[in-house]
C-alpha beads as a LAMMPS data file, in Angstrom:
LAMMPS data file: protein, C-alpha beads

119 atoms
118 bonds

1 atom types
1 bond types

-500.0 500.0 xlo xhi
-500.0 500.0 ylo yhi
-500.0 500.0 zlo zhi

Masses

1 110.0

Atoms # bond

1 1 1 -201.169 239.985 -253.667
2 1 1 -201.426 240.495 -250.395
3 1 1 -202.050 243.613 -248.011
4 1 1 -201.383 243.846 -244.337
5 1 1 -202.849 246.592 -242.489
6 1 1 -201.691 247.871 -238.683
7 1 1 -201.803 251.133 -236.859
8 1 1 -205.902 251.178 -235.827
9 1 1 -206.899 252.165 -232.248
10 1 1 -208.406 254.269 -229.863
11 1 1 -208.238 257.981 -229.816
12 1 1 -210.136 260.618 -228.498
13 1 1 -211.941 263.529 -230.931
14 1 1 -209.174 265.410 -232.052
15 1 1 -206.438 262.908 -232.278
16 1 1 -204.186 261.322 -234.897
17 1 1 -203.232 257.848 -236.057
18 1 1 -201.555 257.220 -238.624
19 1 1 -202.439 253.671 -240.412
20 1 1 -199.747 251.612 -242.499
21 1 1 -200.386 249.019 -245.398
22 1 1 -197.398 246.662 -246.754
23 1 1 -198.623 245.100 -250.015
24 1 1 -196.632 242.107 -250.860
25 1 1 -196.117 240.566 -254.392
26 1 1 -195.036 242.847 -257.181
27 1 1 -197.839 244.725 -257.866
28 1 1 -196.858 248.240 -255.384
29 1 1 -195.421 250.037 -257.896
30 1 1 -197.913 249.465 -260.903
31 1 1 -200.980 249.688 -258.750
32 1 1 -202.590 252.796 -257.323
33 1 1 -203.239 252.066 -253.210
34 1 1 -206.187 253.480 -251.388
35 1 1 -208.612 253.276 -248.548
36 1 1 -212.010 252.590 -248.004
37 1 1 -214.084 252.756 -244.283
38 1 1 -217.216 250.887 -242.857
39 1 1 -219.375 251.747 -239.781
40 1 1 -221.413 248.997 -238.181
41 1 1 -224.569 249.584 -240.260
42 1 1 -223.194 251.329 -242.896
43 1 1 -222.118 251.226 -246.058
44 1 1 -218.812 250.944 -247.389
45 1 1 -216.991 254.581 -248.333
46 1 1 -214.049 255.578 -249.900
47 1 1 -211.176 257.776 -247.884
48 1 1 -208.177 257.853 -250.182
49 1 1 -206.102 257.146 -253.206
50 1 1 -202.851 257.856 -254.562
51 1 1 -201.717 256.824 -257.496
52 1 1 -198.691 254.500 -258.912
53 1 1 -196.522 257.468 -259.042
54 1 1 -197.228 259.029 -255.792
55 1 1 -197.873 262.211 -257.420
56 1 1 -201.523 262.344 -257.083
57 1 1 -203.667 261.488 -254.514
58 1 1 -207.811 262.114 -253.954
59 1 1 -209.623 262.119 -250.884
60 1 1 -213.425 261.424 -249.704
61 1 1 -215.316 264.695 -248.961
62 1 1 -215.406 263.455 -245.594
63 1 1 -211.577 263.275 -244.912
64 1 1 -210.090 266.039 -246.862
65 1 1 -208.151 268.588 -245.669
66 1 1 -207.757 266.102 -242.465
67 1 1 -206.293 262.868 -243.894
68 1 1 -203.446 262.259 -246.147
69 1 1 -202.645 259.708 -248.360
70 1 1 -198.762 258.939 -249.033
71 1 1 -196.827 256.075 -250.454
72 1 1 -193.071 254.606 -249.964
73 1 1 -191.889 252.336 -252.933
74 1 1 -188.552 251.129 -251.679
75 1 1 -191.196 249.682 -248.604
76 1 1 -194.351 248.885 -250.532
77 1 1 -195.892 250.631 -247.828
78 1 1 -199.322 252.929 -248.416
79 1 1 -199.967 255.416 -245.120
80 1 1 -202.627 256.941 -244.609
81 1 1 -202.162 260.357 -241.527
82 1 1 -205.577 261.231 -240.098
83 1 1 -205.825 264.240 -237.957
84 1 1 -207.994 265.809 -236.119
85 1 1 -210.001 262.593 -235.713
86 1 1 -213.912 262.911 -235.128
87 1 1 -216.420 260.154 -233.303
88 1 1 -218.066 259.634 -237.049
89 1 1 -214.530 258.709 -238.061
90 1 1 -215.323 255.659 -236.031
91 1 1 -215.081 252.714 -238.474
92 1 1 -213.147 249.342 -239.679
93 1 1 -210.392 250.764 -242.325
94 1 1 -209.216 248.399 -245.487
95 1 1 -206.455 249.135 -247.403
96 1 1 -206.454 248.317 -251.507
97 1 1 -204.881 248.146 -254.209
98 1 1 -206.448 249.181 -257.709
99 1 1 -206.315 251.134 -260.858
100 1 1 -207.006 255.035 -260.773
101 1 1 -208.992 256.133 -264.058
102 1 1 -210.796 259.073 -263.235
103 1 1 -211.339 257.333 -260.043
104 1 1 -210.445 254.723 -258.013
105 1 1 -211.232 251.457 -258.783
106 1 1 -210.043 248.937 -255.906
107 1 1 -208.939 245.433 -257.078
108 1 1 -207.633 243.581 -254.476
109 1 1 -208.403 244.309 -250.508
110 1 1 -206.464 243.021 -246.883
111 1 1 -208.129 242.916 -243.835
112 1 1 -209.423 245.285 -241.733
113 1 1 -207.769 247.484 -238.635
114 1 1 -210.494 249.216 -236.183
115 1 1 -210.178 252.540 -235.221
116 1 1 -212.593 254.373 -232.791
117 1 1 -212.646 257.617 -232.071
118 1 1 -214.167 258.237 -228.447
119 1 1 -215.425 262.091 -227.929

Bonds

1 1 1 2
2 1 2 3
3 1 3 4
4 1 4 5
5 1 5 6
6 1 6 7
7 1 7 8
8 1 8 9
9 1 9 10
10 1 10 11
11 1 11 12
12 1 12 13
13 1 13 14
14 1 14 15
15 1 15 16
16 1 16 17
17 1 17 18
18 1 18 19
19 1 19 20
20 1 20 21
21 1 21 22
22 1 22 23
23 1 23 24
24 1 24 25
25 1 25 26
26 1 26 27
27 1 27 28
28 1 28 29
29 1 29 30
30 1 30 31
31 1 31 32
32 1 32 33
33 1 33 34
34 1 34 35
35 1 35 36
36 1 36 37
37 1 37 38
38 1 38 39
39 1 39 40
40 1 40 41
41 1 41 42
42 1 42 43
43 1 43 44
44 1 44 45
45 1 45 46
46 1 46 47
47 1 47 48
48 1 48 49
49 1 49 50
50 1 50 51
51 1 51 52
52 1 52 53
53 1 53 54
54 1 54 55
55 1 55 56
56 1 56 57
57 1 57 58
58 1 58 59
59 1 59 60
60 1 60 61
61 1 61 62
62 1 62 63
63 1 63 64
64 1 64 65
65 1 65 66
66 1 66 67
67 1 67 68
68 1 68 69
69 1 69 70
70 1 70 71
71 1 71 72
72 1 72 73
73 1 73 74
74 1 74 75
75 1 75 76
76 1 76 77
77 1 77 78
78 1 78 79
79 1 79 80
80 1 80 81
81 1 81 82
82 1 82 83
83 1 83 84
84 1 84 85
85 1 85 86
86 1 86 87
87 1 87 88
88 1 88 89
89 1 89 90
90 1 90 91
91 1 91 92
92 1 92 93
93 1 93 94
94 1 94 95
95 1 95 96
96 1 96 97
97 1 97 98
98 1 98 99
99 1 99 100
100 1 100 101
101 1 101 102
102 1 102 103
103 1 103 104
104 1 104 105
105 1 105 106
106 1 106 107
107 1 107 108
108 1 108 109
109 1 109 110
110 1 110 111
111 1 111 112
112 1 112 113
113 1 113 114
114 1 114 115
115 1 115 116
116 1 116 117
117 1 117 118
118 1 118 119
């Protein structure tokens, strides 16, 4: 499998960006997708999931009520919407693909996209 992030940038506090993943290889619609985050110096913290069926999705304390998670089978594309973007936001984001059992388990992982949030 394969997963190909895009969308990372620079925004100022208080933005949006919205962040894409295309998983290739047919594993989209039996996996659950998510994202994880990592500072410089930092360790590395989950943002999202949702599962296979779209239907539920879990968020970081961190993130909720300001990022969503969504999912489009007939692209095998995850998305993940952050708003209202903060400096501490400021981190390389991964997209995954993994198994949701209680919680998220990651499995596979594609490269990075940086986003920085400038205040």
């Amino acid at each position: 499998v394969q997963l190909q992030a895009s969308g990372g940038g620079l925004v100022q506090a208080g933005g949006s960006l919205r962040l894409s993943c295309t998983v290739s290889g047919r594993t989209f619609r039996s996996s659950a997708t998510g994202w994880f985050r990592q500072a410089p110096g930092k360790e590395r913290e989950f943002v999202a999931a949702i599962n296979e069926s779209g239907y539920g999705s879990y968020y970081g304390n961190s993130v909720k009520g300001r990022f969503t998670i969504s999912r489009d089978a007939a692209k095998d594309t995850v998305y993940l919407q952050m708003n209202s973007l903060k400096p501490e936001d400021t981190a390389v984001y991964f997209c995954t693909v993994g198994v949701y059992r209680g919680r998220y388990f990651p499995a596979g992982w594609g490269q990075g996209t940086q986003v920085t949030v400038s205040s």
